[in-house]
VOTOR-765537 format. One record per residue (C-alpha): x, y, z; residue in three letters. Coordinates in steps of 0.25 Angstrom, whole numbers, padded with zeros to 4 digits, always signed. Example, Ala and Ser with C-alpha at 12.3 -4.5 7.8 and 13.67 -1.06 7.14 Angstrom:
REM VOTOR-765537
+0049-0018+0031ALA/+0055-0004+0029SER/
REM end
This chain:
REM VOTOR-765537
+0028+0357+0000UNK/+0023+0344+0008UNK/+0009+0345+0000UNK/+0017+0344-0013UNK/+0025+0333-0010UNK/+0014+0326-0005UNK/+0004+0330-0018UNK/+0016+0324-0028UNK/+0017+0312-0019UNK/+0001+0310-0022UNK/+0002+0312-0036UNK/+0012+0302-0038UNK/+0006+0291-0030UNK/-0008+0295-0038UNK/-0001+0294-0052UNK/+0006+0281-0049UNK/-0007+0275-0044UNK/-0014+0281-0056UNK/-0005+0273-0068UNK/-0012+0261-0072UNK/-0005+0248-0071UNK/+0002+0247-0086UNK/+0010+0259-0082UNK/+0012+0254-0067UNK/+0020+0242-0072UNK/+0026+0245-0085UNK/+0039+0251-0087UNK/+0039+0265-0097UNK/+0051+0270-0105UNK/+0062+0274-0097UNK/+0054+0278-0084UNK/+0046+0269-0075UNK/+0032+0270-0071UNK/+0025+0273-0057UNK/+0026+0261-0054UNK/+0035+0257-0044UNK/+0036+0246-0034UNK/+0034+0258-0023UNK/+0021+0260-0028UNK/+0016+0247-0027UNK/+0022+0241-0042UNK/+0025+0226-0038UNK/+0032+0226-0052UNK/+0042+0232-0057UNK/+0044+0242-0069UNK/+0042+0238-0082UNK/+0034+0222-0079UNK/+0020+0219-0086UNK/+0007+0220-0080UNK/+0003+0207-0072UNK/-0005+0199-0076UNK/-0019+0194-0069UNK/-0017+0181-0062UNK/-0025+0169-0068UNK/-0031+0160-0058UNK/-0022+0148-0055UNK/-0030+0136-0057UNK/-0026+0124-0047UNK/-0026+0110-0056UNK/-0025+0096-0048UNK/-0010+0091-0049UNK/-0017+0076-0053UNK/-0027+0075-0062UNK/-0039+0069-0056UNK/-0045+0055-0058UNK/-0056+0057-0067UNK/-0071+0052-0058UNK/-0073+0041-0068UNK/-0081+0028-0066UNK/-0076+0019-0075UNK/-0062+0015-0076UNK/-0054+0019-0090UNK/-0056+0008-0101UNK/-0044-0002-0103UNK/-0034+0003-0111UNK/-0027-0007-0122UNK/-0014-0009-0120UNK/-0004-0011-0131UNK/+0002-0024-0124UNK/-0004-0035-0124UNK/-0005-0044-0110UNK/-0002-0059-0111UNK/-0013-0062-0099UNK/-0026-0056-0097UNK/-0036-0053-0082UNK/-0050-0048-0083UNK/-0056-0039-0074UNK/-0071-0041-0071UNK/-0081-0034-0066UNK/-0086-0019-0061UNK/-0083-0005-0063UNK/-0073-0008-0052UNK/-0066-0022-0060UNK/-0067-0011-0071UNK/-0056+0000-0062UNK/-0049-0013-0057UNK/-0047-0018-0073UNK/-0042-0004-0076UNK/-0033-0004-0064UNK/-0026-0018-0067UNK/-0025-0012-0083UNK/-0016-0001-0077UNK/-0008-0013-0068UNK/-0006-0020-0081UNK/-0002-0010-0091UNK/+0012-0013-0094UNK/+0009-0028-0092UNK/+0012-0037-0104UNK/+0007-0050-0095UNK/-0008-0044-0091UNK/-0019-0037-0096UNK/-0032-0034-0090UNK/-0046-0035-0097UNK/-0059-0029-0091UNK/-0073-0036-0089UNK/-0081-0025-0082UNK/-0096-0023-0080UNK/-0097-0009-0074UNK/-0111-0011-0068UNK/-0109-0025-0066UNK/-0109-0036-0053UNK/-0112-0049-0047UNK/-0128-0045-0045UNK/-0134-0048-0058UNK/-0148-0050-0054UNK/-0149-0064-0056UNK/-0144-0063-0071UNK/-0131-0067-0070UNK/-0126-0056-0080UNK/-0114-0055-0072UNK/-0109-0068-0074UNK/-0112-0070-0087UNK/-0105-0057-0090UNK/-0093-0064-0083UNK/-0092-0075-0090UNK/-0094-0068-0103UNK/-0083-0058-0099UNK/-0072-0070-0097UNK/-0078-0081-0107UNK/-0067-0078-0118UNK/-0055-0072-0108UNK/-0044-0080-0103UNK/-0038-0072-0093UNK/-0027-0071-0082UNK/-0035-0068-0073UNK/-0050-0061-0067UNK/-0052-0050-0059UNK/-0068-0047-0054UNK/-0072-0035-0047UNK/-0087-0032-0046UNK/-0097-0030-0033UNK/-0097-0015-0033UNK/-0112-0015-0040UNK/-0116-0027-0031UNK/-0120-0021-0019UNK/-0135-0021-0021UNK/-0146-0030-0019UNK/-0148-0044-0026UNK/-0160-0049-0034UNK/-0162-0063-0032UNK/-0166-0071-0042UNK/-0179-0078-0044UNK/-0183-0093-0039UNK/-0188-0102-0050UNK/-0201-0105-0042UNK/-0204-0088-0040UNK/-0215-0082-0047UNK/-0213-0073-0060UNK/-0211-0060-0055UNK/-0206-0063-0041UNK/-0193-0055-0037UNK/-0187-0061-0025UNK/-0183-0050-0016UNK/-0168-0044-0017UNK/-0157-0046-0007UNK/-0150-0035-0001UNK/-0138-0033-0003UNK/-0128-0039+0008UNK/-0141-0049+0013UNK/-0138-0063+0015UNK/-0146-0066+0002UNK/-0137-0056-0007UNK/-0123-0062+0000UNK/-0128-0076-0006UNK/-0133-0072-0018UNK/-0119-0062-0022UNK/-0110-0073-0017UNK/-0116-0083-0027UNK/-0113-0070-0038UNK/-0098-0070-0033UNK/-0098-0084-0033UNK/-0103-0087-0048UNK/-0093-0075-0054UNK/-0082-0080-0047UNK/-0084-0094-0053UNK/-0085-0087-0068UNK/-0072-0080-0065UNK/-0063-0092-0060UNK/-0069-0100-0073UNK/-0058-0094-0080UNK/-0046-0102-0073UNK/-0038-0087-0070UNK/-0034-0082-0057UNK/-0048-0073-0053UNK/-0047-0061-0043UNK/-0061-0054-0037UNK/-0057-0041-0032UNK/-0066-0033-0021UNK/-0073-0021-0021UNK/-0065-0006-0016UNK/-0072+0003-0007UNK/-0079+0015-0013UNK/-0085+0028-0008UNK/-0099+0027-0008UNK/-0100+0011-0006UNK/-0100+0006+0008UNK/-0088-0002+0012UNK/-0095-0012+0020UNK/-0102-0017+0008UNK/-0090-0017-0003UNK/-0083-0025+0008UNK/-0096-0034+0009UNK/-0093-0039-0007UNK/-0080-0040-0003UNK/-0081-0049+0006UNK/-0090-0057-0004UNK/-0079-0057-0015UNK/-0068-0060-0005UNK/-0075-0070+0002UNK/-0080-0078-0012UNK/-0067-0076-0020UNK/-0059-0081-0008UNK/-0068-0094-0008UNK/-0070-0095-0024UNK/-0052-0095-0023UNK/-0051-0081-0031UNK/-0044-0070-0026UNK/-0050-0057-0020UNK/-0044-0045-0020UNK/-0047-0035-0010UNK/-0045-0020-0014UNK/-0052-0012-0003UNK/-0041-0009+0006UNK/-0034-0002-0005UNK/-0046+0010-0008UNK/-0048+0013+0008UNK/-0041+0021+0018UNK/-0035+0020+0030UNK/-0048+0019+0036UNK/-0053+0010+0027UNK/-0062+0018+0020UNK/-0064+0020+0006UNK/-0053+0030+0000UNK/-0054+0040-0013UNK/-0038+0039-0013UNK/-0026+0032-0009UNK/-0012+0026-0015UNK/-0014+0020-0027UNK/-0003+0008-0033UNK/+0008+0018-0032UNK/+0006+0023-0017UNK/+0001+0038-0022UNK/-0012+0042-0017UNK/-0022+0045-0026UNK/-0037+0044-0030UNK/-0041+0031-0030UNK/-0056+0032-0032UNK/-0064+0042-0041UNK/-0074+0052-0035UNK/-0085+0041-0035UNK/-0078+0032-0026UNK/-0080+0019-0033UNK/-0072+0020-0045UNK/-0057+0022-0045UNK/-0046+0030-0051UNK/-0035+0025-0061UNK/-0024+0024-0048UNK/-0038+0018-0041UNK/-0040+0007-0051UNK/-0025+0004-0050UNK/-0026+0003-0037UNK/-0038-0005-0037UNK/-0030-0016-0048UNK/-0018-0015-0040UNK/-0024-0027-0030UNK/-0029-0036-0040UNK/-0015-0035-0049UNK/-0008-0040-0037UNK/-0017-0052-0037UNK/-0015-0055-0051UNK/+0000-0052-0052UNK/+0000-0064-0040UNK/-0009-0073-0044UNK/-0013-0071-0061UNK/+0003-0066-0065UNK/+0009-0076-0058UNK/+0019-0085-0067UNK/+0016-0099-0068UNK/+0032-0104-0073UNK/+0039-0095-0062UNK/+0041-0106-0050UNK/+0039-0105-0037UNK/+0050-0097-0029UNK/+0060-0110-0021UNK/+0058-0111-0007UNK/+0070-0104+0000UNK/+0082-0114+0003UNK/+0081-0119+0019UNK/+0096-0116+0018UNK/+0100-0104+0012UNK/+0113-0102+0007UNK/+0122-0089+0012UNK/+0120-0076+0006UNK/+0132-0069+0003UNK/+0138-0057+0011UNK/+0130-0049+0001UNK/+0118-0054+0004UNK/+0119-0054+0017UNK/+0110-0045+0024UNK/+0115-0034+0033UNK/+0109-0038+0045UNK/+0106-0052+0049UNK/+0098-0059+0063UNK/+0106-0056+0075UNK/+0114-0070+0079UNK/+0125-0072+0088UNK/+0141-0074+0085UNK/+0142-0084+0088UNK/+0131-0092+0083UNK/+0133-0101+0070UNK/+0119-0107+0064UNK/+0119-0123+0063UNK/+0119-0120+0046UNK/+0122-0110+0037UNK/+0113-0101+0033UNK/+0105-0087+0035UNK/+0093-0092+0042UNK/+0084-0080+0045UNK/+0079-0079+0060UNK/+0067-0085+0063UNK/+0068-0095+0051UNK/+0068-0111+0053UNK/+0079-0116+0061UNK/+0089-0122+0055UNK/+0094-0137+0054UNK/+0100-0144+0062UNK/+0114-0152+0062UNK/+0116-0166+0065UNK/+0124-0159+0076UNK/+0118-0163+0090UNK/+0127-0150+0097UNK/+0122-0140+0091UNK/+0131-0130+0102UNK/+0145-0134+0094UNK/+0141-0126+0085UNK/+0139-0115+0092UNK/+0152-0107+0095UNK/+0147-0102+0108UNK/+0157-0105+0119UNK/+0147-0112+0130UNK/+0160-0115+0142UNK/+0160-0107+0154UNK/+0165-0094+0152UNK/+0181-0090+0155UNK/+0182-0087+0169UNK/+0185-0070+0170UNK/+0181-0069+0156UNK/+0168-0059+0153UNK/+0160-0068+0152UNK/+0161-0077+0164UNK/+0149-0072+0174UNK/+0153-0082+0184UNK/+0154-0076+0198UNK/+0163-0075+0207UNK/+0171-0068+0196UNK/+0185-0079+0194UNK/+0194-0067+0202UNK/+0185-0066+0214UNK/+0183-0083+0213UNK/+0198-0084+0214UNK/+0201-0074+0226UNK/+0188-0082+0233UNK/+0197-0094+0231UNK/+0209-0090+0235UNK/+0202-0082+0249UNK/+0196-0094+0253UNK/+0208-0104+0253UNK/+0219-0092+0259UNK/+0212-0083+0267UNK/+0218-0070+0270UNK/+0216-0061+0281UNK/+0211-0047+0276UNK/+0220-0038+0274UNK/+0219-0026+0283UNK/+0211-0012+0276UNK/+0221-0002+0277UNK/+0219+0008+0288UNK/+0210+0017+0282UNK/+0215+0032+0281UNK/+0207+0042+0292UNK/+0200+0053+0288UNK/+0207+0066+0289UNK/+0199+0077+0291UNK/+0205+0089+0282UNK/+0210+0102+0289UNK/+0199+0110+0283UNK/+0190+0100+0290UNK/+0197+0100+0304UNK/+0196+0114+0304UNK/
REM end
């Protein structure tokens, strides 16, 4: 009897493992297949055969700045600005044009117009190609303002040019770069386009070179120096904008916060070009320069200098807590002088202690205050001992010690 049980057993385990998967998961007429949930069915009766998964496929949350070179051509805009700046110079003047476009966009009062040499710098080869390109570039503008960067492709050797009395076909030997002979030569290049640019009669701004990746620091801060030191004594207006691409260290740094405090990339995988947030950035310095110097308004005056004796605010304006001064002190005039401020003028009065309200007699006798010793009670019975003397009083007989009964037993 116990082989049968055991042989049906088999037979339905064998059977339910033999149905194929359509009949395992589908319900049939009024009956219900082998299928159950205590034969391994994770599903229940009468649900469609699952499906194969799909691979999920992981996409980035932000789109990535595209590893682009050159900065996107200027866009026109459908409002036309009242003023104008240039921006002249490199690839990087290109990055900082397009940064100061997006700064501007909405702006009725500026626009910005790029003059931008990609391969271009103040080493020329003793052809002067740059600055007639310069003047070229600005002969028919009249603009608000100008804006050079320029230097990245100038750190390489310089060519002097030849003396009236060498022979045909002499080359005179090449300064290296960073030499005494390079420094003299490059300061007079930074000297004649500084000239070209101030010709105009605008407010003119040199702005320095960022760090980048494969460039070493100490000699982009060796130009910088140069443009600092020459636009400083030529009476232009440096900016500096190294301090905004490093880190904490000081070194240069693929990403950081851009204009609105977000981190971000600021640099594209090169690591000399920027990003669109980058070049914002990168604009952000040199529109705070001519928002303070070009933008100004001419008809607006001057802010008045503040009253030497200014009147009393109003219990409204008042502010909730004011220097610590004592009760009963009264200032000579009326006013809120802050502390630390000038001092303020004095009165024809000669006594200046009438008017204070402080009480400066001796204070009442047996009040708190007095701290005069003897105190007045002990002064007067001193008096009063000395002239009647009195003889002492005899101590009351003092009371013996009885010993308790516990104790005397």
């Amino acid at each position: 009897m116990a082989a049968r049980v055991v042989g049906g057993v088999l037979i339905l385990v064998g059977t339910t493992l033999w149905q194929p998967a359509q009949a395992q998961y589908q319900y049939r007429g009024y009956g219900f297949g082998y299928g159950f949930q205590s034969f391994g069915n994770p599903w229940f009766f009468g649900q469609p055969v699952p499906r194969p998964r799909t691979p999920r496929v992981y996409r980035h949350s932000q789109p990535q700045e595209p590893a682009t070179t050159h900065p996107p051509p200027p866009q026109k805009s459908e409002i036309k600005p009242t003023k104008t700046g240039i921006v002249v110079g490199d690839t990087m003047a290109a990055w900082l044009a397009y940064g100061l476009e997006q700064a501007y966009a909405e702006s009725t009062e500026i626009g910005v117009v790029r003059k931008v040499r990609s391969s271009t710098g103040l080493i020329d080869q003793c052809k002067g190609e740059f600055r007639k390109w310069l003047e070229q570039s600005l002969a028919n503008e009249k603009p608000t303002f100008i804006a050079l960067m320029i230097g990245m492709n100038d750190r390489r050797s310089i060519q002097p040019c030849a003396a009236s009395g060498q022979a045909e076909g002499a080359k005179p030997g090449a300064y290296a770069f960073r030499a005494k002979e390079w420094v003299e030569a490059y300061e007079k290049e930074i000297d004649e386009a500084i000239s070209v640019l101030k010709s105009k009669g605008v407010p003119v701004f040199w702005v320095g070179l960022p760090p980048a990746r494969n460039i070493r620091a100490s000699e982009l801060g060796f130009l910088n120096d140069l443009y600092r030191k020459h636009a400083e004594k030529a009476g232009i207006e440096y900016v500096d904008i190294w301090a905004a691409f490093v880190d904490e260290d000081g070194d240069f740094a693929m990403r950081g916060p851009d204009v609105n405090g977000q981190t971000r990339s600021l640099r594209t995988e090169d690591g000399l070009n920027f990003t669109k947030p980058g070049a914002r950035k990168l604009a952000l310095f040199l529109e705070r320069e001519i928002n303070r110097t070009a933008l100004q308004t001419p008809d607006v005056p001057p802010a008045a200098a503040p009253a030497t004796q200014p009147q009393m605010a109003t219990p409204e304006e008042r502010p909730v807590v004011g220097p610590v001064m004592p009760l009963t002190w009264q200032p000579a005039e009326k006013g809120d002088v802050l502390l630390g401020g000038p001092k303020p003028a004095r009165s024809g009065d000669s006594e200046p202690e009438r008017r204070m309200s402080v009480d400066t007699s001796r204070p009442v006798r047996g009040r708190a205050d007095d701290f005069t010793w003897p105190r007045p009670q002990q002064a007067v019975g001193y008096a009063e001992s000395a002239e009647n003397p009195e003889p002492d009083k005899a101590a009351p007989p003092r009371r013996a010690n009885r010993k308790s009964p516990r104790r005397a037993r």
